[in-house]
C-alpha positions as CSV (number, residue, x, y, z in Angstrom):
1,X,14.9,34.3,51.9
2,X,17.4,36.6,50.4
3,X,16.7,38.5,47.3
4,X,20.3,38.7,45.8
5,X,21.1,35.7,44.3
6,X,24.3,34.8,42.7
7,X,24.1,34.4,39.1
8,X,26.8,35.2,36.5
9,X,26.8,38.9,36.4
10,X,27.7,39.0,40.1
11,X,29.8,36.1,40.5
12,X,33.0,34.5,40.1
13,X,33.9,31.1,40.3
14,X,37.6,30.3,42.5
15,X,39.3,27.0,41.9
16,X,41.9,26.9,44.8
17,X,45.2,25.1,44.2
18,X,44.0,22.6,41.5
19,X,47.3,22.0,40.0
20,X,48.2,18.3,39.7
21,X,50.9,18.1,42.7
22,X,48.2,19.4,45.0
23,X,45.4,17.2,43.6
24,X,47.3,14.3,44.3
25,X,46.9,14.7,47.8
26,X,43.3,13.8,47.9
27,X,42.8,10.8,48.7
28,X,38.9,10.8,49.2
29,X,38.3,10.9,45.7
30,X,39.9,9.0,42.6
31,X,42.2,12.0,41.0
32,X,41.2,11.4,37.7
33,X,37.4,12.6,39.1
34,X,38.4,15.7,40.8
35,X,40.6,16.7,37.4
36,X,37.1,15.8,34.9
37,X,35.0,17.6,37.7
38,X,37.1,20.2,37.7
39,X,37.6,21.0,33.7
40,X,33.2,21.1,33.7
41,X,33.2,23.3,36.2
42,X,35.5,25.5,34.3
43,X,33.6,25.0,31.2
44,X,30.2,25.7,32.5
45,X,31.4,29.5,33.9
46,X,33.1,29.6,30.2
47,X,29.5,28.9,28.8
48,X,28.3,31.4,31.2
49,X,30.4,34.1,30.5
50,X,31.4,33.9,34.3
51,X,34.7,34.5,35.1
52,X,37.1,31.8,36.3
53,X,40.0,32.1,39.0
54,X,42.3,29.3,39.3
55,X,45.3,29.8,42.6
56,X,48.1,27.8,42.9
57,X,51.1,26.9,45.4
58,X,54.5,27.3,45.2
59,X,54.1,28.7,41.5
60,X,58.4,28.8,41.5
61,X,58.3,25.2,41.5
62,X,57.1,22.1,39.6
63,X,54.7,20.1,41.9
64,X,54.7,16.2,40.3
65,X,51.9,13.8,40.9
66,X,53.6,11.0,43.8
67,X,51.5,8.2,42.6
68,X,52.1,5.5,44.6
């Protein structure tokens, strides 16, 4: 068992390429799921004090949803 947990003081939360273009590639998941369970991850490190890191891709272009 470790003794160093993570808790907010020591830890950052990373949301990797979340930007709608990108999200609309998953198709395991409905896309409207991954955006809500995205925003209350974001909110719980805001209510935490924890800070938040959000990437994204080709940040010189617009990425649209291709709903199909």
């Amino acid at each position: 068992m470790h003794t160093k947990a993570f808790n907010p003081e020591n830890a950052a939360m990373l949301l990797i390429d979340h930007q709608i273009g990108t999200m609309a590639w998953t198709h395991s998941h409905d896309i409207n799921l991954v955006k809500q369970n995205v925003i209350k991850l974001a909110k719980i490190a805001k209510a935490l004090n924890m800070p938040v890191i959000l990437t994204s891709s080709m940040e010189e272009y617009v990425q649209e949803s291709t709903d199909s």
